[in-house]
N, CA, C and O atoms as CSV, one atom per row, in Angstrom:
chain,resi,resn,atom,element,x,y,z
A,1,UNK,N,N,-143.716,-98.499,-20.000
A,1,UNK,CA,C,-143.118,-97.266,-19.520
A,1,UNK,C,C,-141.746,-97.049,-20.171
A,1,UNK,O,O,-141.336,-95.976,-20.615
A,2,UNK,N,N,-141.099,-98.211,-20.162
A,2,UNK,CA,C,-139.683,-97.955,-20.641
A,2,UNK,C,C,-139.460,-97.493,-22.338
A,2,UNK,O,O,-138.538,-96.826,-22.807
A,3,UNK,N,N,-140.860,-98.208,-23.176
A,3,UNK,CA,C,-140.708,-97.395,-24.656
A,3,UNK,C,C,-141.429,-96.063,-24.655
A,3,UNK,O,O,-141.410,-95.420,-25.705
A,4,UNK,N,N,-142.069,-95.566,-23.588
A,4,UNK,CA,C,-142.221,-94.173,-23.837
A,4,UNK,C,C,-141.155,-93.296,-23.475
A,4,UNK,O,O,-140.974,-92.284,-24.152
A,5,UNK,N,N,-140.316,-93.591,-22.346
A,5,UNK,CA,C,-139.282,-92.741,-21.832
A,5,UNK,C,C,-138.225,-92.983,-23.709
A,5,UNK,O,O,-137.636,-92.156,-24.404
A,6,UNK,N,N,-138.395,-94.123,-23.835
A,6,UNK,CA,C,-137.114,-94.146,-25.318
A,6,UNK,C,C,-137.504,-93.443,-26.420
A,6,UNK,O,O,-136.768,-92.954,-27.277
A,7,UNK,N,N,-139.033,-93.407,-26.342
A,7,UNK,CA,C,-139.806,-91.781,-27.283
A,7,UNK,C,C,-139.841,-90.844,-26.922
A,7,UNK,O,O,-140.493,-90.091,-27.646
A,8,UNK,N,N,-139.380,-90.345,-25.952
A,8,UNK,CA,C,-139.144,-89.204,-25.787
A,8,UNK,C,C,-137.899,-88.880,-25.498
A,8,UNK,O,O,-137.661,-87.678,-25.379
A,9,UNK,N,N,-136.951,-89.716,-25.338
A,9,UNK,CA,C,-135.142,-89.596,-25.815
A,9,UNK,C,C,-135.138,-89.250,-26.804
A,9,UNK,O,O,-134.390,-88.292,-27.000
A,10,UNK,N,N,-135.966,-89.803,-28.062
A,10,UNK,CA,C,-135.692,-90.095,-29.461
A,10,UNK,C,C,-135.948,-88.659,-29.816
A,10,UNK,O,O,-135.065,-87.883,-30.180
A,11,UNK,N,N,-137.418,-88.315,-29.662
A,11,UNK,CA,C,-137.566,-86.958,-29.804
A,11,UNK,C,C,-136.626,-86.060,-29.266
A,11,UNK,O,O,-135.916,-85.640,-30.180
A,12,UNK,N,N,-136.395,-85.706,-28.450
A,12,UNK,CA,C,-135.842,-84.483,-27.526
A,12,UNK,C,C,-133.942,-84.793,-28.263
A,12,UNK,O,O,-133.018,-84.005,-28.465
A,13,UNK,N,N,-134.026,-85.753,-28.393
A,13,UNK,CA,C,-132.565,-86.002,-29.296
A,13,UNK,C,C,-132.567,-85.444,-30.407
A,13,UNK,O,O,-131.589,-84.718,-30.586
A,14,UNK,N,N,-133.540,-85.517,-31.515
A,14,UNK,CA,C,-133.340,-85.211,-32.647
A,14,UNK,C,C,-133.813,-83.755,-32.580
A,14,UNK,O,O,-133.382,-83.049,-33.491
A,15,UNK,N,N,-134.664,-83.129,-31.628
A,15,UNK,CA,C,-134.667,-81.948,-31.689
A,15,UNK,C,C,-133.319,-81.401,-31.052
A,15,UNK,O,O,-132.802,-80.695,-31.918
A,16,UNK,N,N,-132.749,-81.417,-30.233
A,16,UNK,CA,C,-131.373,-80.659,-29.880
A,16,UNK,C,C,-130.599,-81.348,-31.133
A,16,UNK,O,O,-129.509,-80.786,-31.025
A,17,UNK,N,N,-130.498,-82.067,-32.068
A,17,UNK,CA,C,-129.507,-82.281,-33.029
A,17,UNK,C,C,-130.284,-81.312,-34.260
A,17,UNK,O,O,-129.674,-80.903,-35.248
A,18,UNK,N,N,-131.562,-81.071,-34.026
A,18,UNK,CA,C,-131.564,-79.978,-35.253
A,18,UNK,C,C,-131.768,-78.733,-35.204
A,18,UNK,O,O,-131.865,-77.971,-36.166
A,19,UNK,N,N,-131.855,-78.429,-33.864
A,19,UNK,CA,C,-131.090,-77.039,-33.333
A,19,UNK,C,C,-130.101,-77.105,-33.041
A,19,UNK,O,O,-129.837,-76.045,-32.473
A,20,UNK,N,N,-129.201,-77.781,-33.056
A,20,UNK,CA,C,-127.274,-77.465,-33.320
A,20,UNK,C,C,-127.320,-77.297,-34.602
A,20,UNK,O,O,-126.573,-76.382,-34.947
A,21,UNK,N,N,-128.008,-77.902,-35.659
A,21,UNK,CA,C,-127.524,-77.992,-36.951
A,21,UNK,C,C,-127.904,-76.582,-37.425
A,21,UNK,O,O,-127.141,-76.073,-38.246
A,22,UNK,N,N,-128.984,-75.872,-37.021
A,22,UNK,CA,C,-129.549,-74.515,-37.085
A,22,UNK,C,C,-128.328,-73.629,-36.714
A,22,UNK,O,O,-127.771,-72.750,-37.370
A,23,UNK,N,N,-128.074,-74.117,-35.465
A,23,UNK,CA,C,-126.686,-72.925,-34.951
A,23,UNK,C,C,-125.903,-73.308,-36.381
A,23,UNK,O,O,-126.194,-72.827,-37.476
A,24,UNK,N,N,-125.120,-74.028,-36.191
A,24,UNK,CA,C,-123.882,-74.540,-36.621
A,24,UNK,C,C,-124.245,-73.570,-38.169
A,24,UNK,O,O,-123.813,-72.426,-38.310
A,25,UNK,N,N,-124.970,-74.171,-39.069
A,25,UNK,CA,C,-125.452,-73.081,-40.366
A,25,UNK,C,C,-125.618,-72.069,-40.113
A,25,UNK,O,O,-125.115,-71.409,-41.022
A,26,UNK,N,N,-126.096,-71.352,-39.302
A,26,UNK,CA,C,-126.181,-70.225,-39.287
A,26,UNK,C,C,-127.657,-69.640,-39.631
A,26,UNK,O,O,-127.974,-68.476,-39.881
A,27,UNK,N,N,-128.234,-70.477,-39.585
A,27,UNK,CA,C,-129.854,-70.325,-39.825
A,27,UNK,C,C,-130.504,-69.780,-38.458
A,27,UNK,O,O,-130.025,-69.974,-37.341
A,28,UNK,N,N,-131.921,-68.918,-38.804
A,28,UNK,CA,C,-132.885,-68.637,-37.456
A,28,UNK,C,C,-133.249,-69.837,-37.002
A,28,UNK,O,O,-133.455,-70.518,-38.007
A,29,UNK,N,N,-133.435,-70.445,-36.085
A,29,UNK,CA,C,-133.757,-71.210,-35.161
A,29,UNK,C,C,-135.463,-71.635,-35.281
A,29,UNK,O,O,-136.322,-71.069,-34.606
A,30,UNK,N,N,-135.730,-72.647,-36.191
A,30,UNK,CA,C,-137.302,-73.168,-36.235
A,30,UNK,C,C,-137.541,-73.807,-35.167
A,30,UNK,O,O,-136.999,-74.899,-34.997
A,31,UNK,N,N,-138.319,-73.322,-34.305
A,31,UNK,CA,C,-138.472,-74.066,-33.311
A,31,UNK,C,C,-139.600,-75.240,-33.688
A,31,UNK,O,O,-139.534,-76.453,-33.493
A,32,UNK,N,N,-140.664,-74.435,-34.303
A,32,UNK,CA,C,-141.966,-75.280,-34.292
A,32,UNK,C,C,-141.483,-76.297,-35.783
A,32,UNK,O,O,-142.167,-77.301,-35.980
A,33,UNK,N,N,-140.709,-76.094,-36.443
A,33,UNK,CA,C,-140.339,-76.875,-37.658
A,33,UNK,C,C,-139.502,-77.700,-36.962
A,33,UNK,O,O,-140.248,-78.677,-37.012
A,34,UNK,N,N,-138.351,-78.183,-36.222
A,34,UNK,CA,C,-137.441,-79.045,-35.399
A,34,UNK,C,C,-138.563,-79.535,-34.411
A,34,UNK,O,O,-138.681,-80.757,-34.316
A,35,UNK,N,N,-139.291,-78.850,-33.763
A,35,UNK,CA,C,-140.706,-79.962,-33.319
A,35,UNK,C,C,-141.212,-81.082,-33.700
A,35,UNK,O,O,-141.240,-82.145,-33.080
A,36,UNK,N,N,-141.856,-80.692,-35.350
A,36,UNK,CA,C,-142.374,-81.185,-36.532
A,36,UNK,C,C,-142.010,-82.479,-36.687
A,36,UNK,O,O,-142.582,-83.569,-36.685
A,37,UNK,N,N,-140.500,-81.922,-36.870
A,37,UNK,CA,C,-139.558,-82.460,-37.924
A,37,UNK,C,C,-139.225,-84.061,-36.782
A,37,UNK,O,O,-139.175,-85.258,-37.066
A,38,UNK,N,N,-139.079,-83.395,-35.627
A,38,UNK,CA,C,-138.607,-84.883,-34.257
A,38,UNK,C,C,-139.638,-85.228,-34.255
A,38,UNK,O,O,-139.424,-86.350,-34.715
A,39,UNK,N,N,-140.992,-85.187,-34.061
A,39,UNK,CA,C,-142.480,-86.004,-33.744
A,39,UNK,C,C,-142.234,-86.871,-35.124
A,39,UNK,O,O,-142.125,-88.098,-35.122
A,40,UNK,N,N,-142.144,-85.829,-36.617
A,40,UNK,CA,C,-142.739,-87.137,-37.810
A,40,UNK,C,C,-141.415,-88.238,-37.810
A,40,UNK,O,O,-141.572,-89.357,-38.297
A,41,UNK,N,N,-140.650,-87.995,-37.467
A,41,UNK,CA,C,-139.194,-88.829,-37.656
A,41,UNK,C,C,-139.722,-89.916,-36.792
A,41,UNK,O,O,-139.809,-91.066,-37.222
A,42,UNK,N,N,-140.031,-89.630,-35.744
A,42,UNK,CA,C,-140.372,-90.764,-34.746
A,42,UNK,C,C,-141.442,-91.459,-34.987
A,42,UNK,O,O,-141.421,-92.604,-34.534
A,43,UNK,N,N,-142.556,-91.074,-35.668
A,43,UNK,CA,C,-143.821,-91.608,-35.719
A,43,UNK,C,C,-143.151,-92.786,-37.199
A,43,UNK,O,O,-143.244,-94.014,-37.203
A,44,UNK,N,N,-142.678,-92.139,-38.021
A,44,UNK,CA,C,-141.723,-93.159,-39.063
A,44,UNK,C,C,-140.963,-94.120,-38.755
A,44,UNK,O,O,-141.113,-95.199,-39.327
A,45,UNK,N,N,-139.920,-93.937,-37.727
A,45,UNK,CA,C,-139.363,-95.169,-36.804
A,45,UNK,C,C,-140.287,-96.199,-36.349
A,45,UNK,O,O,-140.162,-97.418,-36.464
A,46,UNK,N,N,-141.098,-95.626,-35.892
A,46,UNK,CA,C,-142.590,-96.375,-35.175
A,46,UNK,C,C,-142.522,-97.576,-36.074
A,46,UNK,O,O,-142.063,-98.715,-35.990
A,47,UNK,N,N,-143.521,-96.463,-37.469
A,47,UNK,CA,C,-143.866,-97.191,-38.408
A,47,UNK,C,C,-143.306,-98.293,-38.966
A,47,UNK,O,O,-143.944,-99.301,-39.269
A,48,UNK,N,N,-141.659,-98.080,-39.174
A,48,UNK,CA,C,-141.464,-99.104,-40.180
A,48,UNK,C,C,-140.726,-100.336,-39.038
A,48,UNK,O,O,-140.566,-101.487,-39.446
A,49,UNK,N,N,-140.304,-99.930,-37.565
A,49,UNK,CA,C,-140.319,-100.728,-36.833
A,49,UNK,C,C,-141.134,-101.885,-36.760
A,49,UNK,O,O,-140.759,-103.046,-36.929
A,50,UNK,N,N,-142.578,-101.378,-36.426
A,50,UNK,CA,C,-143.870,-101.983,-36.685
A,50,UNK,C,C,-143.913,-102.923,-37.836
A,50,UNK,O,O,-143.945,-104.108,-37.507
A,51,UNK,N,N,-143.920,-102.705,-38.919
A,51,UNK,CA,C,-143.594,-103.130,-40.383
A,51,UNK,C,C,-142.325,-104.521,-40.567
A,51,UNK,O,O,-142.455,-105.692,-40.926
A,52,UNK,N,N,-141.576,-104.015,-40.294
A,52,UNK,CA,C,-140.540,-104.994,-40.082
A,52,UNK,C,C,-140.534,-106.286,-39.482
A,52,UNK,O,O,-140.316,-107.400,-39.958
A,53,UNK,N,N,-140.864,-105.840,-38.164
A,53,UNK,CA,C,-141.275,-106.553,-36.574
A,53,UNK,C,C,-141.938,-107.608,-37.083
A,53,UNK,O,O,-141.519,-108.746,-36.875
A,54,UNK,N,N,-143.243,-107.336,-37.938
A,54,UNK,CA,C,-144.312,-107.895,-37.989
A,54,UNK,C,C,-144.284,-108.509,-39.530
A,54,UNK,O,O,-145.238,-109.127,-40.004
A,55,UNK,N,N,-143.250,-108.289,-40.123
A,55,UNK,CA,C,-142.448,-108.671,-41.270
A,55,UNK,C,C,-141.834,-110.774,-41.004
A,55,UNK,O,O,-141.927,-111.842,-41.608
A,56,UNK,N,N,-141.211,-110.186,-39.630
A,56,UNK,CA,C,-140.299,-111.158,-39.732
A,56,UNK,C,C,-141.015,-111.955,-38.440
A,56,UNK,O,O,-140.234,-112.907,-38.434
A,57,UNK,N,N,-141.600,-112.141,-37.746
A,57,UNK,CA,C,-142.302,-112.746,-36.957
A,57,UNK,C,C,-143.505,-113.577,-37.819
A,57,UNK,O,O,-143.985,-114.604,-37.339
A,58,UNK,N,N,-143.850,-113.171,-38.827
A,58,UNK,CA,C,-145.072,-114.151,-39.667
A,58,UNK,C,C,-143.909,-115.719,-40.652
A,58,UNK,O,O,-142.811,-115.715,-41.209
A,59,UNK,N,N,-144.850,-116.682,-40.416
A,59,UNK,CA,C,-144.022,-117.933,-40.758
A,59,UNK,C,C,-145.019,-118.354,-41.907
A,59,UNK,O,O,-144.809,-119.374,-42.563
């Protein structure tokens, strides 16, 4: 339970940081692209978490 609530911090974080960055430029507001953009970021964290993890745990 506790790494899904931290996936969905992660997400909902990087989407309000890339709709400020939208304000802040001065750009229209992608909603469904800052969606996108927080799901694949996270599924990549996942990944190379995973990768790593399982990197350094083999002897």
């Amino acid at each position: 339970m506790k790494n899904i609530l931290k996936g969905i911090a992660y997400v909902a974080l990087m989407f309000l940081l890339l709709t400020l960055l939208n304000i802040i430029v001065g750009d229209e507001i992608g909603w469904s692209k800052n969606i996108i953009i927080s799901v694949f970021s996270y599924l990549a964290y996942l990944f190379f978490e995973w990768a790593f993890d399982s990197n350094s745990t083999k002897k």
